[in-house]
N, C-alpha and C positions, 0 to 999 in steps of 0.2 A: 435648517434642514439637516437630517441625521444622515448617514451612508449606510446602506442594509449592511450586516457582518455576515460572511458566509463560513463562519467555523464549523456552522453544524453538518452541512453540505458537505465540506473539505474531511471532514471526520468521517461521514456517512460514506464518502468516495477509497479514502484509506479502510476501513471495515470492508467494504466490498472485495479493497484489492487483497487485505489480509486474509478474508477467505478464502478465494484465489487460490496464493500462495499456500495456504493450508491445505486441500486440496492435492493441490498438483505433489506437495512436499506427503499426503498418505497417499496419492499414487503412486508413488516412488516407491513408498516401503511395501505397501502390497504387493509389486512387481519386484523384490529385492533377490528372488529365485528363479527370476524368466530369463532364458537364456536369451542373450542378443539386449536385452532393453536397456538403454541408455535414460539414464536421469536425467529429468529437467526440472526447469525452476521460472518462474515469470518475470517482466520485467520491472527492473527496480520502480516502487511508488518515486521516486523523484523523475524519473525518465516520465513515466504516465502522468505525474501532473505536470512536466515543461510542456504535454502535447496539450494539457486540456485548453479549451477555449474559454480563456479570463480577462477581461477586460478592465483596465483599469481609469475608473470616473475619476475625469475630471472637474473639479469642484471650483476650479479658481483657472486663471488663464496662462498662469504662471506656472501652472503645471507639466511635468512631460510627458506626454503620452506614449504608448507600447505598441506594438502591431502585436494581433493576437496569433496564437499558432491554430492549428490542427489540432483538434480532439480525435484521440486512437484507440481504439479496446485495448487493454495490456495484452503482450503476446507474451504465450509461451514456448520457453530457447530451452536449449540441451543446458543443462547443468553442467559446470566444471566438476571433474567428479577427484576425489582422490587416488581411486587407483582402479583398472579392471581387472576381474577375477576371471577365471581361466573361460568360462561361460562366455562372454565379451559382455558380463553386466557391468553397468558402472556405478550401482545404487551403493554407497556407505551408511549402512543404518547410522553408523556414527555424525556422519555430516547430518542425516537429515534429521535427525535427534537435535542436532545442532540449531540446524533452523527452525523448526518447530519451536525451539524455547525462544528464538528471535521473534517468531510469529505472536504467541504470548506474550511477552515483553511490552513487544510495540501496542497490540489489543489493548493492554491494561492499562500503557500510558494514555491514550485514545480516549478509552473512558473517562478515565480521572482529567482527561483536560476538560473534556463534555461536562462532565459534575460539575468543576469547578465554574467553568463557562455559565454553565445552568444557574448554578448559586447567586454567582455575580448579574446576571440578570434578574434575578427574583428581586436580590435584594433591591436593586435601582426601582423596580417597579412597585414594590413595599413603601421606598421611601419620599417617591414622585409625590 
């Protein structure tokens, strides 16, 4: 008996939270001349998947089993910001330029594991 794999899940769960993140990181620049608005940022993808609800099968008796957590929507927190400007904004186009290429980044590794993941199934399935 095989154990289903949930890469694609786990990947489709980080894409959601990257958009998210992309998102809240172009509300920020759109509001980068409101007076008073305070930058945020959502919570880190490793905080949101320790909440999600995972289970882990056990296949043999020797195994150890996990108590699962709480699944939580990511929230959205204030942003540490670098500095405030006389307005009391705290938006750094420069920081969120910054994240924005981390948002990228992470997106593209994401895919390319999905491709790779995809390949390596086809091929098994080719050569079954």
């Amino acid at each position: 008996m095989t154990a289903p794999v949930y890469l694609f899940d786990l990947a489709s769960r980080q894409a959601q939270w990257l958009a998210a993140r992309q998102t809240t990181i172009s509300g920020n620049v759109a509001n980068a001349n409101t007076p008073g608005y305070r930058a945020r940022d959502v919570e880190p993808f490793a905080d949101v998947l320790d909440k999600t609800k995972l289970t882990m099968a056990a296949t043999n008796d020797g195994h150890i089993g996990f108590a699962p957590s709480r699944a939580e929507a990511s929230k959205v927190k204030k942003a540490d910001s670098w500095d405030t400007v006389y307005s009391k904004n705290s938006v750094s186009l420069e920081q969120e330029l910054i994240k924005s290429g981390e948002v990228n980044r992470q997106h593209s590794l994401n895919t390319s594991i999905v491709k790779s993941f995809h390949r390596m199934l086809m091929s098994s399935v080719r050569t079954s």
